[in-house]
ROSE-4610 file (N, C-alpha, C; in Angstrom, 1 decimal, always signed):
// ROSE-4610
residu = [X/X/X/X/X/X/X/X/X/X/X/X/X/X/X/X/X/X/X/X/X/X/X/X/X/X/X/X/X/X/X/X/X/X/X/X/X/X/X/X/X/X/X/X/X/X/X/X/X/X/X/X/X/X/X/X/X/X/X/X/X/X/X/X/X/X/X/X/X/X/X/X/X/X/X/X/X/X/X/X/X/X/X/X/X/X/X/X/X/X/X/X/X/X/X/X/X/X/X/X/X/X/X/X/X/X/X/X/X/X/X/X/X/X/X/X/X/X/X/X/X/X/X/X/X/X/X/X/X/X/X/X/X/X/X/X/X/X/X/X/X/X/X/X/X/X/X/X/X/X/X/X/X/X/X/X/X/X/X/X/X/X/X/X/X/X/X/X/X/X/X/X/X/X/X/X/X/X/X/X/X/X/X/X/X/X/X/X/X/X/X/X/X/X/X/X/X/X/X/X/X/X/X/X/X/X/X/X/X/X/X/X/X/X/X/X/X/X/X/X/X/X/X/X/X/X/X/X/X/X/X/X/X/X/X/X/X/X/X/X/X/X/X/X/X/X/X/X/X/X/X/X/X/X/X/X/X/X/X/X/X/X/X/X/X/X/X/X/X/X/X/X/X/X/X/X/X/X/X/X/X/X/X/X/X/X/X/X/X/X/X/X/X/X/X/X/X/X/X/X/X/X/X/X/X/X/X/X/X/X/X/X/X/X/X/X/X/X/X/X/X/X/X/X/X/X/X/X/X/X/X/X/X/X/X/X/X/X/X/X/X/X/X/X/X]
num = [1/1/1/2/2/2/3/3/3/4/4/4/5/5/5/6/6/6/7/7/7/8/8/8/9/9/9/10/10/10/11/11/11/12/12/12/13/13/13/14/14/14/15/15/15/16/16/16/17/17/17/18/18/18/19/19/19/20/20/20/21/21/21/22/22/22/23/23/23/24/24/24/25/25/25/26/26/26/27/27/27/28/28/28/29/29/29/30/30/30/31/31/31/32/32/32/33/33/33/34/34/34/35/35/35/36/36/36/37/37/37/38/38/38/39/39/39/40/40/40/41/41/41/42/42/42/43/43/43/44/44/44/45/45/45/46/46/46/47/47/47/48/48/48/49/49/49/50/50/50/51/51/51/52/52/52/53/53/53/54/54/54/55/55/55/56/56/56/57/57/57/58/58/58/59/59/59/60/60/60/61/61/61/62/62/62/63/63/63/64/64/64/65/65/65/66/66/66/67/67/67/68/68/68/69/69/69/70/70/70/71/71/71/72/72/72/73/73/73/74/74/74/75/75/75/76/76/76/77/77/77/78/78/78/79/79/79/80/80/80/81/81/81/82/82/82/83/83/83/84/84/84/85/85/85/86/86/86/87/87/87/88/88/88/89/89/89/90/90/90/91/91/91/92/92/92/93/93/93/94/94/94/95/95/95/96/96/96/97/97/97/98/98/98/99/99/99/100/100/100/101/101/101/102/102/102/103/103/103/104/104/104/105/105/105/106/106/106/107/107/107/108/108/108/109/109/109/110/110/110/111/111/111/112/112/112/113/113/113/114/114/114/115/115/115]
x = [-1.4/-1.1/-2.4/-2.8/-3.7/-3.3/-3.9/-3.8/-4.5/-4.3/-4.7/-5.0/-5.5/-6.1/-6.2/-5.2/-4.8/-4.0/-2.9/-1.5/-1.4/-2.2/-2.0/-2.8/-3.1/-3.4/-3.8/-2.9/-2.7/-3.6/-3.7/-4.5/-3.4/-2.5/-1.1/-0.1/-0.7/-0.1/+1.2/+1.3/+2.9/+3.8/+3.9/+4.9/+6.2/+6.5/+7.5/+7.0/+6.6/+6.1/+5.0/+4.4/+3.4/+3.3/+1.8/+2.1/+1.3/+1.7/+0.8/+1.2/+0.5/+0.3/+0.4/+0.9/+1.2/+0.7/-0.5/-0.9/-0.7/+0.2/+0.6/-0.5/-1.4/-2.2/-2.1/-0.4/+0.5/+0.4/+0.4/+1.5/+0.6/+0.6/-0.1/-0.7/+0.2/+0.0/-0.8/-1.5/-2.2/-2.1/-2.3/-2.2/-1.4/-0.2/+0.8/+0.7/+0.7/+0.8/+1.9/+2.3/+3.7/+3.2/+3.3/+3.1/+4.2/+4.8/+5.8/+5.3/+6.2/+6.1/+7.3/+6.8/+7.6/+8.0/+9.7/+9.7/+9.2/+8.9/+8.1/+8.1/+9.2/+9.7/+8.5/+7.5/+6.5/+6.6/+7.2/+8.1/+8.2/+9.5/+10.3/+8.7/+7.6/+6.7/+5.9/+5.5/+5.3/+5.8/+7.1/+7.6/+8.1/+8.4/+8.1/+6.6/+5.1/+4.2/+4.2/+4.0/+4.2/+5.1/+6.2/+6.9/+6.4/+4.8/+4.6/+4.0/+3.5/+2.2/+0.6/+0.8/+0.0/-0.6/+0.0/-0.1/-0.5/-0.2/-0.5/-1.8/-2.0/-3.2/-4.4/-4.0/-5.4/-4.9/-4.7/-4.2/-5.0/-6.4/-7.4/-7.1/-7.5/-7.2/-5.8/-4.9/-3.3/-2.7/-3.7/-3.7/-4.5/-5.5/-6.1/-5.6/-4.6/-3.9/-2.9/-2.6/-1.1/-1.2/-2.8/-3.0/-3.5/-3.9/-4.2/-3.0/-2.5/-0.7/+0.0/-0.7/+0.3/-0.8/-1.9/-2.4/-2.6/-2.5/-3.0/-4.8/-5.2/-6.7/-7.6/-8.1/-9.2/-9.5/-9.6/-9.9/-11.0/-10.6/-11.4/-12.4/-13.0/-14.7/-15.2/-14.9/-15.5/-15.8/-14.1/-14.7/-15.7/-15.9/-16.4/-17.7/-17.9/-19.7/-19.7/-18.9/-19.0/-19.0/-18.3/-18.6/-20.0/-20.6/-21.7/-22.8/-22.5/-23.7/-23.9/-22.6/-22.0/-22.5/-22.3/-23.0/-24.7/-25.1/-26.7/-27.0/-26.3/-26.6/-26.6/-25.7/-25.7/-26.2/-26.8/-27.9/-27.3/-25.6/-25.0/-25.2/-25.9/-26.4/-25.4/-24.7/-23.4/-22.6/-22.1/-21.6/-20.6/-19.4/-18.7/-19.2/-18.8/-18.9/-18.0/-19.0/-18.1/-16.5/-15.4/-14.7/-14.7/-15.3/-15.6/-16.2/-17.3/-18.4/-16.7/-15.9/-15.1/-14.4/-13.1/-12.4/-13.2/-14.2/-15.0/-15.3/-15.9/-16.2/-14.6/-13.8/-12.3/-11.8/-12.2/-11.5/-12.5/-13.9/-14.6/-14.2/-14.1/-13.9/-12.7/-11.3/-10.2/-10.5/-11.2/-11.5/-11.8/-13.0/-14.1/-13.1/-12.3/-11.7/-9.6/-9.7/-8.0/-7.1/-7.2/-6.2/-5.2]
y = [-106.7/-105.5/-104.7/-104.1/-103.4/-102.1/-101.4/-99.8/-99.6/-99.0/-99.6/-98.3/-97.7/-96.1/-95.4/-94.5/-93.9/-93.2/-94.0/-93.8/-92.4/-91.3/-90.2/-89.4/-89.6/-88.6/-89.6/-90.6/-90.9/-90.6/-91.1/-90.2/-90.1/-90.7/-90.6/-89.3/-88.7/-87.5/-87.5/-88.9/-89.3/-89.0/-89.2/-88.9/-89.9/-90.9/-92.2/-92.2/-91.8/-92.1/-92.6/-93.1/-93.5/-95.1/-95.4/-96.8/-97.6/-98.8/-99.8/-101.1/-102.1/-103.4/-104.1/-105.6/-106.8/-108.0/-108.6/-109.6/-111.2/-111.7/-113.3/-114.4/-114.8/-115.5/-117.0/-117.2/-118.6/-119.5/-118.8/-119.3/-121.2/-121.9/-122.8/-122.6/-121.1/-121.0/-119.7/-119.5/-118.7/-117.0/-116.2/-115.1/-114.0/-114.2/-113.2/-111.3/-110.7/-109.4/-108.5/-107.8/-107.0/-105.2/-104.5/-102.9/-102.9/-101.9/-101.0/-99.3/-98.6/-97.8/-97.2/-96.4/-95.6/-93.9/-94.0/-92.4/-91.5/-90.7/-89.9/-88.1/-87.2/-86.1/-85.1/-84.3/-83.8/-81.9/-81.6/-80.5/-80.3/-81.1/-81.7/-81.5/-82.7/-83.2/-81.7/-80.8/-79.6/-78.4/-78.3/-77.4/-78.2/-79.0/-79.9/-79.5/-79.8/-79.6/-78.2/-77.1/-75.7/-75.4/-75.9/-75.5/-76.4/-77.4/-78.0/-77.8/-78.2/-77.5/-78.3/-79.0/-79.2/-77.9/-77.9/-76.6/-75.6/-74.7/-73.9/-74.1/-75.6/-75.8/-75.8/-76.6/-76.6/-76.7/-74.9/-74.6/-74.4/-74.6/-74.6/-76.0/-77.0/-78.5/-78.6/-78.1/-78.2/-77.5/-76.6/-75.9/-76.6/-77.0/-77.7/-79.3/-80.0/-81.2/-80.5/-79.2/-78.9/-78.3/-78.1/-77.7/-78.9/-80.0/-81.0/-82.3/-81.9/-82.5/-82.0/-80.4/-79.4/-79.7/-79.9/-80.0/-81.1/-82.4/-83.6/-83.7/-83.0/-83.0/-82.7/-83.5/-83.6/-82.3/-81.7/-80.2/-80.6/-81.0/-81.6/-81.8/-82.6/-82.9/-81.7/-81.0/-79.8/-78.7/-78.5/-77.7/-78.0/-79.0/-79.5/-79.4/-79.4/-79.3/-77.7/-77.3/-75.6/-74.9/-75.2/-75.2/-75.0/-76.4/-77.1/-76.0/-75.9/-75.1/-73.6/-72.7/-71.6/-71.6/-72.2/-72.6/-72.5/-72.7/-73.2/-71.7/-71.1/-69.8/-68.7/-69.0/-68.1/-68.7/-69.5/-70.0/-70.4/-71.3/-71.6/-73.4/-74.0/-74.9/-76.1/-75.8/-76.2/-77.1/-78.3/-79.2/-80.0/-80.1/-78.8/-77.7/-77.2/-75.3/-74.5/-73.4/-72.7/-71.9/-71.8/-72.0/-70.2/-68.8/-68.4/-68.5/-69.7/-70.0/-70.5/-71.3/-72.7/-71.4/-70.6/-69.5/-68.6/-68.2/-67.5/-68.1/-69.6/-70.2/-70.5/-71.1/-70.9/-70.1/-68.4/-67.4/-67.2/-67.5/-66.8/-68.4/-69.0/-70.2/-70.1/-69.4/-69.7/-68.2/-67.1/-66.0/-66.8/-67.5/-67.9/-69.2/-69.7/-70.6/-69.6/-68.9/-68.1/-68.9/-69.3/-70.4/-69.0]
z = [-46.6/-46.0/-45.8/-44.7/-44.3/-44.0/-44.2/-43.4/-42.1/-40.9/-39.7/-39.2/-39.8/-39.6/-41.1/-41.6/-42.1/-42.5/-43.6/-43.8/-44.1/-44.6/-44.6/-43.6/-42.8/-41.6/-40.4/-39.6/-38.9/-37.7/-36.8/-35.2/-34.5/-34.8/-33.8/-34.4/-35.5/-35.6/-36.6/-37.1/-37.6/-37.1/-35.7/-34.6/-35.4/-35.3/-35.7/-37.3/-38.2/-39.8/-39.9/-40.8/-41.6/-41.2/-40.6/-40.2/-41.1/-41.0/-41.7/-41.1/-41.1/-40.9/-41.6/-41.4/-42.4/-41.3/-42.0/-41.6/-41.7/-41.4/-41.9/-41.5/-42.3/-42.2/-42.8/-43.1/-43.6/-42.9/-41.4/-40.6/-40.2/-38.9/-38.8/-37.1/-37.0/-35.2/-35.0/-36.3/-36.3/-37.1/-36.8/-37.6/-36.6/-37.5/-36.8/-37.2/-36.4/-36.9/-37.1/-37.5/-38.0/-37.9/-37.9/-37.0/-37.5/-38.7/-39.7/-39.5/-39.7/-40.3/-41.2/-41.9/-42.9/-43.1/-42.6/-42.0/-43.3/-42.5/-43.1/-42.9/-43.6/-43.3/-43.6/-42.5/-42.9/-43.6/-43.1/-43.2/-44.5/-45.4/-46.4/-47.4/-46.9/-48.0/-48.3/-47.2/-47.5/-48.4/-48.2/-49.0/-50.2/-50.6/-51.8/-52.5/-52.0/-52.4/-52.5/-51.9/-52.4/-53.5/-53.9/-55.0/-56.3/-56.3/-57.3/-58.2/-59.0/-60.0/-59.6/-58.7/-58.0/-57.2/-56.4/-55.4/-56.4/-57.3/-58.6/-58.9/-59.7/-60.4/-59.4/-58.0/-57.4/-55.7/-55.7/-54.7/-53.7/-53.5/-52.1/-51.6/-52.6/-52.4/-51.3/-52.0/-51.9/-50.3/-50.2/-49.1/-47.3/-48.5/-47.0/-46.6/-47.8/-47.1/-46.4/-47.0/-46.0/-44.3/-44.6/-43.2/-42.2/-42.8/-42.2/-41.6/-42.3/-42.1/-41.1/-41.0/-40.1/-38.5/-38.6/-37.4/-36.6/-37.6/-37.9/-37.2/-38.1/-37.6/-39.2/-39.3/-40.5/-41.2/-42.1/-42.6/-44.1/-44.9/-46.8/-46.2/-45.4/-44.8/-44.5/-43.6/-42.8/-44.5/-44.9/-45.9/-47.3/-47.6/-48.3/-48.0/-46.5/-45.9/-46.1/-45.5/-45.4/-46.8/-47.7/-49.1/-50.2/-49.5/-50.2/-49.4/-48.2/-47.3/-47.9/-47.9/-48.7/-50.3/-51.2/-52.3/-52.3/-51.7/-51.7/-51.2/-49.7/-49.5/-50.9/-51.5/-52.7/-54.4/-54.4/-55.1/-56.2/-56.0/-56.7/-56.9/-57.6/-57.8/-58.6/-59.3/-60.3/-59.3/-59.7/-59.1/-59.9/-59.9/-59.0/-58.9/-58.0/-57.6/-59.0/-59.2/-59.7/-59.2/-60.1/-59.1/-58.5/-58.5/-57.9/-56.3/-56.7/-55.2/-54.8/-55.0/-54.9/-53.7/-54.6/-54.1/-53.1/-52.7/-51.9/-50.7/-50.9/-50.3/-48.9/-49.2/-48.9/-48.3/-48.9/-48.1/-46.5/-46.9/-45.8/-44.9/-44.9/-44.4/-43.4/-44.1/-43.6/-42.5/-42.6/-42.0/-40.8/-40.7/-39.7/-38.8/-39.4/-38.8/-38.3/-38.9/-38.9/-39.1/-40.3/-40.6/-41.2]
């Protein structure tokens, strides 16, 4: 089995569910391909995660898969640069971030972007 993108953030948006691939490389007529996917209620997996202790314990984390699910467009990279960039402006060196820089960093982020 391969993953043929990415089972959690798709480029297709998880229009039809969560896809993945199965490669049969048994066969003697060569290598058959198989294209599955797995439904996948996006909605449902949201408000699930909001009511978890996940979501509680490490709620910036938790926030920016749920916004990335909701847009289907990449978000943990960008913040993570914007973070690191934000950090260094304020001569916070600690790695991890303190979770002040961590929280600060997040709010001016979701300002500049209006999430």
């Amino acid at each position: 089995m391969i993953n043929p993108g990415s089972c959690g953030l798709p480029l297709d948006c998880i229009k039809d569910g969560i896809p993945y691939t199965i490669l049969d490389v048994s066969g003697k007529e060569g290598i058959a391909v198989d294209e599955r996917r797995v439904d996948f209620q996006k909605e449902e997996y949201i408000v699930s995660l909001m009511q978890s202790r996940q979501y509680e314990e490490v709620n910036i984390w938790s926030r920016i898969i749920i916004e990335e699910l909701r847009t289907s467009r990449e978000h943990l990279f960008f913040f993570l640069e914007f973070a690191e960039k934000y950090a260094m402006e304020i001569g916070d060196a600690r790695r991890p971030f303190a979770a002040s820089t961590w929280k600060a960093a997040f709010e001016l982020w979701q300002r500049e972007l209006k999430m």
